[in-house]
N, C-alpha and C positions, 0 to 999 in steps of 0.2 A: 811180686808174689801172686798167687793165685790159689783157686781152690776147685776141687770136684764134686760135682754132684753135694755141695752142701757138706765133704764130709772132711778132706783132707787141706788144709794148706800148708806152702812153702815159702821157705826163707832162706833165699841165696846169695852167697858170696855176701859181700859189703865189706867194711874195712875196719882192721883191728888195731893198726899201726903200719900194716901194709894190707894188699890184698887179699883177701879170704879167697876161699874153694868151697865153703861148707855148704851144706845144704843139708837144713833141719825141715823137720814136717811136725803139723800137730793133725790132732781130729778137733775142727772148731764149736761142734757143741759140748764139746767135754775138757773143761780146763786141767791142763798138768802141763808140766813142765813139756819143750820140744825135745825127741828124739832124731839120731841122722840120719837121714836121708842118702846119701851119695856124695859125691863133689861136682863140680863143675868141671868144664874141660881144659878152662884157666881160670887161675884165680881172677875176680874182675869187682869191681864193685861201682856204684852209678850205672848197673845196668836196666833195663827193660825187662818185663816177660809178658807172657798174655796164655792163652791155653782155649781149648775145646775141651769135650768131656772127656777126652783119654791123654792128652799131649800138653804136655807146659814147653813154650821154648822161650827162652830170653836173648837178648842181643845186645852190642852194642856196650859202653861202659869204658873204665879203665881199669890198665892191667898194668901200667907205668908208664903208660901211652894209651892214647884213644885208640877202641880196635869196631873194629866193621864184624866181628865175629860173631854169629849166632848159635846155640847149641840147645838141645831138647831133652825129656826127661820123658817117660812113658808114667803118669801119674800114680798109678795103682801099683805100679812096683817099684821099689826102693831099690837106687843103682846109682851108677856113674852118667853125667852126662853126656851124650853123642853130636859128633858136631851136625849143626844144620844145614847153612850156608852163612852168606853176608849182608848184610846193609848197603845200602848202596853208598851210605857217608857213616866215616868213621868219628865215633861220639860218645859222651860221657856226660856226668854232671845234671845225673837224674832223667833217664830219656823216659819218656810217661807210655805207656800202651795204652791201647783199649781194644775188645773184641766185643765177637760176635756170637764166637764161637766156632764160626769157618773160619771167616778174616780177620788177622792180630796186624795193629798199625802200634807203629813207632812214631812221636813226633817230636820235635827240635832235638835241643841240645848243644852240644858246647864241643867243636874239634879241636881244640887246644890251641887255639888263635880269635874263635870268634863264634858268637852265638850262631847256630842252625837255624832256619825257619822249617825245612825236608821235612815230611811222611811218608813213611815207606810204610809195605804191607805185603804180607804174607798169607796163604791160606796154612794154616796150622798144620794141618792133616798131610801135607804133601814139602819132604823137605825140596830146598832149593831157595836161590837166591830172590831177595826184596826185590820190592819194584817200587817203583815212586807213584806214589798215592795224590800229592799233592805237598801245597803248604799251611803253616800257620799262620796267622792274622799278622803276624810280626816274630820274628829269629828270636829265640830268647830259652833260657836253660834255668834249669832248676826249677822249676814247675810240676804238678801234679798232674796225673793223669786218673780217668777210671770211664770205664763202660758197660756195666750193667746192665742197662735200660735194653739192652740187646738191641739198639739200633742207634744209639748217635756215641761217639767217644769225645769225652768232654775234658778238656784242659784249663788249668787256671795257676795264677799267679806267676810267679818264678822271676826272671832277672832278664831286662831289657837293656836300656841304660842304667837302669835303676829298680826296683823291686817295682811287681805292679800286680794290680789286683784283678785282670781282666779274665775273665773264661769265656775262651773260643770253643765250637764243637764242629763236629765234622758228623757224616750220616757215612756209618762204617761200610755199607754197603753200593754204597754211592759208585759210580763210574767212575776214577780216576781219567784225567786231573782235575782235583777241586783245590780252595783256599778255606780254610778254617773261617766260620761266620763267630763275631763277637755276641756273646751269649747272655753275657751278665757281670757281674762283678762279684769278687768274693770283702769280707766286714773289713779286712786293709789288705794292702799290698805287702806278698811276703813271698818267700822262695824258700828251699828246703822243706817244704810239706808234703805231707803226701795224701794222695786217694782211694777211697773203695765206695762201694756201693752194691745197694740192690737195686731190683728192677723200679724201682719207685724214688727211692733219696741218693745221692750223693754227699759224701761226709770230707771234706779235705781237714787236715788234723796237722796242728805243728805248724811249725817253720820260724821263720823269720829269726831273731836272735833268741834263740828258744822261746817259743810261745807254746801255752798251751789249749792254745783257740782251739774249737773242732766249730767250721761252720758246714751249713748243709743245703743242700739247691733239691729244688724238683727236677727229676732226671729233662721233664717234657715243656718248665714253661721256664723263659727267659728272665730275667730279673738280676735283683741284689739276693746277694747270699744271707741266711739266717743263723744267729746262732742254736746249736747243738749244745753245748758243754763243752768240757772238758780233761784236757788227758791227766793221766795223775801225776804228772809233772811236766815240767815247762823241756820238750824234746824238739829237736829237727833230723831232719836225715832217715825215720823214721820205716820200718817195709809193714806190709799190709797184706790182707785178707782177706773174703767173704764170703758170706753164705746168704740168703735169702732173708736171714733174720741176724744175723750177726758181724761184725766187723769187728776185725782182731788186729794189734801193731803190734810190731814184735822191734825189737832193739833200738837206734837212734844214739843220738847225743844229747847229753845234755850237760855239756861240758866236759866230759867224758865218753866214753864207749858204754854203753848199754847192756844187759843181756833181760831185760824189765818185756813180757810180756802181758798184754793189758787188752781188755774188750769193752765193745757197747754193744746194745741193742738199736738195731739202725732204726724200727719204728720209733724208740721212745727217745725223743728232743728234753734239754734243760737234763741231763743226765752228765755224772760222771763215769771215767770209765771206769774197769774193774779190774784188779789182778784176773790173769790167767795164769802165769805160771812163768820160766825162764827159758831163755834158748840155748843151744851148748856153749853158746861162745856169744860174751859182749862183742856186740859191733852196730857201726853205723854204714849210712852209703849202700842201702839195700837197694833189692828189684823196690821200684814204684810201677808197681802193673795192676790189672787188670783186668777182666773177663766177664763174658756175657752168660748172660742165666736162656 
């Protein structure tokens, strides 16, 4: 998911018992239930998105098969979405973004044989096919992603051989090819979480056999992660949103299909979050994206 200019975000596709299309939107300073936005151009869920200030595009996911498929949405107007291009590896099972707000990177995931290490990248603004970016620290899927800080996209935890708590980042801007530098660690080793962020904190939130950890890193210095709080119930699979002061998740599992819309305030730690409101439709297996301020 993603959001504009602090005002609008989105929530596409995920899974209800099969693939979604849907695509809901809220205004994230103002809690109420989400209204619909469009559909996708397939239904998909485990996919990616990233955005600049006028274009959301997401890629990549499953649709009953891992697909290389990218598609775009014009932010500010409510519609269908249009295809973009492809990926250069077709993949699913959480692929994490991050931007810059020119450049949106995709990295690992899972092509339905074997974890990914791939990043691929795109400039937002201009459709057409991914290029490869580089890799990450190590192949591994269901991991989180988020890039706020508008200059590094920062990845953590997810499924190696085993769940692991490590965060790589990359400098979005960077020349291609690089390899993802180990960053830090998040408070355990977990998958199914997901990320957002401002230009200052990163929040990854959920995962693992439903947790309801929310830890939090400084976008700019290395380390162990801190805790944040907590979500108002123990979710994974979770999709996400931000704005410069706010970060919103919208649906998830929590042993069931979701439609539980819920916020923090990204300055203030030791916080629980807060109802916002509902989406149209329970589901898990959202965008886990991301976008630069």
């Amino acid at each position: 998911t993603w959001e504009k200019e602090d005002t609008f975000g989105l929530f596409m596709g995920g899974y209800t018992g099969s693939a979604s299309n849907v695509i809901d939107y809220i205004t994230i300073a103002t809690p109420s239930n989400a209204s619909g936005f469009g559909d996708l151009v397939v239904a998909t869920y485990d996919l990616g998105a990233c955005s600049s200030h006028s274009r959301g595009v997401y890629g990549g996911g499953n649709t009953g098969s891992m697909t290389n498929n990218m598609g775009y949405v014009t932010i500010a107007t409510a519609g269908n979405a249009t295809d973009f291009g492809n990926l250069t590896v077709a993949r699913g099972e959480a692929v994490p973004t991050a931007s810059n707000r020119t450049r949106g990177i995709w990295a690992g995931g899972w092509n339905g044989s074997a974890n990914v290490s791939t990043i691929d990248y795109v400039t937002i603004d201009t459709k057409g096919d991914a290029s490869d970016f580089g890799d990450l620290s190590a192949a591994r899927r269901a991991h989180a992603g988020s890039g706020n800080s508008g200059t590094r996209g920062i990845f953590a935890g997810g499924y190696v051989s085993s769940f692991v708590n490590t965060i790589d980042y990359v400098t979005i801007a960077a020349n291609p090819t690089v390899t993802a530098t180990t960053f830090g660690t998040l408070s355990s080793g977990r998958g199914q979480l997901t990320g957002l962020s401002n230009t200052t904190k990163t929040l990854f939130a959920g995962g693992g056999s439903y947790s309801d950890v929310i830890d939090y890193y400084t976008n700019d210095t290395g380390g162990s992660a801190t805790d944040f709080g907590n979500l108002t119930a123990s979710f994974d699979q979770v999709g996400t949103c931000s704005s410069t002061t706010r970060g919103v998740m919208g649906g998830g599992s929590t042993g069931s299909n979701s439609n539980v819309i819920q916020y923090v305030t990204i300055a203030v730690p030791s916080a629980t979050a807060s109802d916002f409101g509902d989406l149209t439709v329970a589901r898990s297996q959202q965008c886990n994206g991301a976008s630069g301020k």
